[in-house]
C-alpha positions in Angstrom: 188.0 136.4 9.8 188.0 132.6 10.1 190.1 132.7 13.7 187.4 135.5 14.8 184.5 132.9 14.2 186.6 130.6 15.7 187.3 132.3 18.5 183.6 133.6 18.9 182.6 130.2 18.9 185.2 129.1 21.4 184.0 131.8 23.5 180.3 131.2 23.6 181.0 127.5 24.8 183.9 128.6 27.4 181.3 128.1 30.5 179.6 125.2 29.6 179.7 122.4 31.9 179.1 118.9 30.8 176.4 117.6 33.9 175.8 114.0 34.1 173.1 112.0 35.3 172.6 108.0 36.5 169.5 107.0 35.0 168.0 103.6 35.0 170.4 100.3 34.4 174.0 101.6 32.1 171.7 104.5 31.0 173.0 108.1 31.9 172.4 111.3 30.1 174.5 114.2 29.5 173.4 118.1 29.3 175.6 120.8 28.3 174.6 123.2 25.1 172.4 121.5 22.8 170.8 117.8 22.4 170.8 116.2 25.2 173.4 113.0 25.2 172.1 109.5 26.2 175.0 107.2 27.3 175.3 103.1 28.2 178.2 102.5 30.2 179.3 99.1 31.3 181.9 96.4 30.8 181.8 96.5 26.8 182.5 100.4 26.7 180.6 103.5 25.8 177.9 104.1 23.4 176.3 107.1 23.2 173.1 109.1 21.2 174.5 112.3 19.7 176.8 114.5 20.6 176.4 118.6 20.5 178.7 121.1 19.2 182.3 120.6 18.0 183.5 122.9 20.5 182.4 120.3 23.3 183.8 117.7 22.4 186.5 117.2 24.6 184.6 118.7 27.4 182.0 115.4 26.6 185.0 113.3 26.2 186.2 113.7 29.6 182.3 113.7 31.4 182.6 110.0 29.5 185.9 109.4 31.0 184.0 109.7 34.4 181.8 107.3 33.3 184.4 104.6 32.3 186.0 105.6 28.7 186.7 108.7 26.9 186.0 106.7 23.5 183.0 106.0 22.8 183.2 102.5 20.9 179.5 103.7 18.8 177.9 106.7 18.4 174.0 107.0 17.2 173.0 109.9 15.4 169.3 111.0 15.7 169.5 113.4 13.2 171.7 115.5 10.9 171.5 119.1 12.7 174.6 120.3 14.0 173.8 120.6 17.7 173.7 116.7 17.9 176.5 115.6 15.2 179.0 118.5 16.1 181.9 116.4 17.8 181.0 113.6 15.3 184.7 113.9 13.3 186.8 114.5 17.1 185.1 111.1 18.2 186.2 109.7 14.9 189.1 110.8 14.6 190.7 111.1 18.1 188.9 108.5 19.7 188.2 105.6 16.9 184.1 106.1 17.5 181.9 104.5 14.4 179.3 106.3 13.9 175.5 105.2 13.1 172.5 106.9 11.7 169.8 107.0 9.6 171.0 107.2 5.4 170.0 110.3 5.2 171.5 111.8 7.9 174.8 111.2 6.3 173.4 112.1 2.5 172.7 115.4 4.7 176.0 115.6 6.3 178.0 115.0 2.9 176.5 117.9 1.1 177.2 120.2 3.6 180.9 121.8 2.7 181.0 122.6 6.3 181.1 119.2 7.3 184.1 117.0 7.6 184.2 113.9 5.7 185.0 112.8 9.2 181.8 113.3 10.9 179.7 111.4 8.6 178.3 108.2 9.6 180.1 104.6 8.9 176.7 102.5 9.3 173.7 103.8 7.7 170.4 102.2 8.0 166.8 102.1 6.6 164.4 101.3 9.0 166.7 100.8 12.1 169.0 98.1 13.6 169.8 96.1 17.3 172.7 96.2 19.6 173.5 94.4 21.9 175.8 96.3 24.7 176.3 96.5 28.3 174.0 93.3 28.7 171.3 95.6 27.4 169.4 95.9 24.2 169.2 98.6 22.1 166.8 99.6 19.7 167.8 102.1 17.1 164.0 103.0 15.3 163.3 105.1 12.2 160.6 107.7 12.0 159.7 109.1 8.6 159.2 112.9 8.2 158.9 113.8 11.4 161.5 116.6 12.5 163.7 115.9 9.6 163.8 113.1 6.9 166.3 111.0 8.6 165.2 110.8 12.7 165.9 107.9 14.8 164.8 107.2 18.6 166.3 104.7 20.7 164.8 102.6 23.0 167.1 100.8 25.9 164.9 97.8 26.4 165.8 96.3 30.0 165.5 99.4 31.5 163.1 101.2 29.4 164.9 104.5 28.7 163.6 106.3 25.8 165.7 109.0 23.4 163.7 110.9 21.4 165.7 112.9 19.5 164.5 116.1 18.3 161.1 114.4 18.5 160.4 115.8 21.7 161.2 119.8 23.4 160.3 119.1 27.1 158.4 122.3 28.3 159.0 124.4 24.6 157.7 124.4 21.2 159.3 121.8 18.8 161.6 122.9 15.8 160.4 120.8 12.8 162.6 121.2 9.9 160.7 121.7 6.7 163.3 122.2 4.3 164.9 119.4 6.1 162.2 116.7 4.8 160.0 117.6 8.1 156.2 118.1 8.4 154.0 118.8 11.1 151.9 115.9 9.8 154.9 113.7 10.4 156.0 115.0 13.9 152.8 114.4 15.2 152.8 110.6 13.5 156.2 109.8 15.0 155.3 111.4 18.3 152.3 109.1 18.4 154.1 106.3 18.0 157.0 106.4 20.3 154.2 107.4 22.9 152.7 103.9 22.2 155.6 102.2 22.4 155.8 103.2 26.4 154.0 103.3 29.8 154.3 104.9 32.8 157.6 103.5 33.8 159.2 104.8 30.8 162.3 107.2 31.4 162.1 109.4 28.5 165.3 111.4 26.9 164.3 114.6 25.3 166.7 116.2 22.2 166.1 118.9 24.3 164.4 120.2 28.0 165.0 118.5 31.2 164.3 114.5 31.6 160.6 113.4 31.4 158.2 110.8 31.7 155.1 109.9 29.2 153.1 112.7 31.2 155.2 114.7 29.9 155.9 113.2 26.8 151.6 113.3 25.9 151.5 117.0 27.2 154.0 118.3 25.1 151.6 116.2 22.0 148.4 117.9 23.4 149.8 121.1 22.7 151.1 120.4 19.2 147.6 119.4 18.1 145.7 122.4 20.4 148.2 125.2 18.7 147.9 123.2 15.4 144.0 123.5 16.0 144.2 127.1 16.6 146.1 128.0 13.5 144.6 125.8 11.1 140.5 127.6 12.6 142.3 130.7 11.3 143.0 129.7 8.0 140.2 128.0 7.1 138.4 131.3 7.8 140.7 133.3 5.1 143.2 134.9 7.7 147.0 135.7 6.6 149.8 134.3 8.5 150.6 137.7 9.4 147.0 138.0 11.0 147.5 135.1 12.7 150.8 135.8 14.5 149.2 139.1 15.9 145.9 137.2 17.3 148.9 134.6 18.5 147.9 131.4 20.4 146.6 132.8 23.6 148.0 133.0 27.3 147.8 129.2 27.6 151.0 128.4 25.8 152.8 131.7 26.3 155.8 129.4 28.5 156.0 127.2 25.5 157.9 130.0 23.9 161.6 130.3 23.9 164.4 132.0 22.5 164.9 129.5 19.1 160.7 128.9 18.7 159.1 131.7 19.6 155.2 132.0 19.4 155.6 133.4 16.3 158.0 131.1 14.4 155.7 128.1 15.6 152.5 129.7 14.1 154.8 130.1 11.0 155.5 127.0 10.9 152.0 125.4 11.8 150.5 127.9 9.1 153.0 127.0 6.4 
């Protein structure tokens, strides 16, 4: 049964293809199946922000080897969720990586029996930490109770590249973990503040959706608090959550929807 999985799994990443993209100074990011992968790349090595599903990792590995190095010297966790810490223990393992993230990201991690002791982060943090790589500095930030209770963004300083995380779906409704120490609340706090932290020239990172730009990043905010708005009228007024999924949120967000947060699962999750 475990080599079916296995080989289920196997199969479902088979055709994934690892793109690349130059971004601003040693900033690139990486898309292939789930969180998008920021990267600095320069004369001290590799560092990069998450890193998708164990079955990529080698796949990742050798889009990095393009970019100067298959092994990552550091790799920043946003978050705990599988689709960004999935090649965590093949980085650490194969390729000597030392992993960073938020404390509870790796109290997260370790209480998951799935989870290698392996992929769990070396250097935890509090509030956030600095490093200096590539002739660049990097800003590693916490946000409290956001997506989940242990997000980071970070923030590439010279030339103002901006990874989210999971704070930000470009084009999509946001997942926001509730039994993961997220809150709606929250995700709209942290979005507010990463959205003051940049301007217009700001290159922004999605966890997931194509690149973007603060445009972007303050649309994608509009429509948490409009939706938000929407659900919250009808429960004031004494309407179930099964009521409101079947007035739903309107044609104006219908291409928000997508296969993981459907209309309905965000209503469920703005009503709740």
């Amino acid at each position: 049964m475990l080599m079916a999985v296995s080989s289920q799994a196997n199969d479902r990443f088979a055709d994934v293809k690892i793109k690349a993209t130059a971004l601003k100074g040693a900033v690139h990011m990486l898309q292939g199946a789930g969180g998008n992968i920021g990267v600095s790349a320069g004369e001290d090595g590799i560092l990069i922000i998450d890193d998708q599903y164990a079955p990529l990792a080698e796949k990742i590995a050798a889009a990095l080897g393009e970019l100067g190095s298959d092994s990552p010297r550091y790799i920043v966790n946003t978050h705990y969720h599988g689709d960004h810490t999935g090649a965590n223990a093949f980085f650490h393992e194969h390729k000597d990586s030392t992993i960073f993230a938020h404390k509870n990201v790796r109290v997260r991690l370790a209480n998951d029996d799935k989870v290698s002791a392996a992929a769990l982060p070396v250097v935890t943090y509090a509030q956030g930490l600095t490093l200096h790589f590539n002739g660049e500095t990097v800003h590693v930030m916490h946000l409290p109770d956001g997506h989940t209770d242990g997000d980071s963004a970070v923030w590439f300083e010279e030339p103002d590249v901006l990874h989210t995380g999971d704070l930000f779906f470009n084009e999509r409704f946001p997942y926001i973990d509730l039994k993961g120490g997220g809150s709606v609340t929250g995700y709209i706090e942290s979005v507010k503040t990463l959205l003051a932290k940049i301007d217009d020239d700001t290159v922004v990172i999605p966890g997931h959706g194509p690149l973007a730009d603060k445009a972007d990043y303050q649309q994608f905010l509009d429509m948490i608090e409009a939706t938000r708005e929407i659900v919250l009228t009808h429960k004031r007024e004494g309407k179930t959550v099964e009521e409101v999924v079947a007035a739903g949120l309107g044609d104006k967000w219908q291409s928000w929807s997508w296969k993981f947060i459907t209309e309905e699962k965000w209503i469920r999750t703005l009503y709740q």
